[in-house]
N, C-alpha and C positions, 0 to 999 in steps of 0.2 A: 275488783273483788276484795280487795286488802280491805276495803273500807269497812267492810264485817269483820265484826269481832269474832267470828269462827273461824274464820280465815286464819287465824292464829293457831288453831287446831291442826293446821295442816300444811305440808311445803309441796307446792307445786311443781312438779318433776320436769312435765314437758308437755308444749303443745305443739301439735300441727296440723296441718291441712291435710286433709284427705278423700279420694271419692267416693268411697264406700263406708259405710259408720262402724262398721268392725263391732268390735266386742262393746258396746256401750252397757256400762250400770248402770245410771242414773236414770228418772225418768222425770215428767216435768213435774214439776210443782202447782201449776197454774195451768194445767189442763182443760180446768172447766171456764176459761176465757178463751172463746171462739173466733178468732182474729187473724187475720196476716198483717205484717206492718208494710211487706213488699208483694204482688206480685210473683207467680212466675213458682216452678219448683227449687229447692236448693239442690243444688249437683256437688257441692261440698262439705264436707262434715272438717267442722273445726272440733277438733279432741282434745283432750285435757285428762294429761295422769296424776293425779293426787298421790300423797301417800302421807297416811294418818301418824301423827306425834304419839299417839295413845288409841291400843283398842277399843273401840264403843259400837254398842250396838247402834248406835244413831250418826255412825260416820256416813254409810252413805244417802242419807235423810239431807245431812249435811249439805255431803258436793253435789246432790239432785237441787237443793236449794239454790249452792252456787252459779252452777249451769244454770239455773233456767232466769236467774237474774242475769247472765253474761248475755243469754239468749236477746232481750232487749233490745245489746246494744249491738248487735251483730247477725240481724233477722236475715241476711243473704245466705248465712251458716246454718248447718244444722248444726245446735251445740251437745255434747258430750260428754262424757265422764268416767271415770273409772277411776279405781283405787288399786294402786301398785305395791 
């Protein structure tokens, strides 16, 4: 995720595993590609707390873009987000 330059916009607080997806903001970006890369349901939600350097109305446009580029590389996970 560093490799975006928005990335810079924000410091990653904390991630972890979990079974239930909890309070997620985010939602995908690429929703309208109809795809699984794996098989099979996720039974884990990898979460990720952001928290933005500067208020903008387009922070969580943002980390929904982030997540759903992390989503890619970690199709076993449902990926996550929120801003803290």
């Amino acid at each position: 995720m560093r490799s975006f330059r928005c990335m810079g916009d924000f410091t990653l607080q904390d991630i972890h595993l979990r079974k239930n997806t909890g309070q997620a903001e985010t939602y995908s970006t690429d929703a309208f590609i109809d795809y699984e890369f794996r098989t099979g349901s996720r039974e884990y939600t990898l979460a990720l707390d952001f928290q933005a350097k500067q208020e903008d109305y387009r922070n969580l446009d943002v980390i929904s873009f982030l997540v759903t580029n992390l989503q890619h590389y970690f199709p076993e996970y449902e990926c996550a987000g929120r801003l803290v």
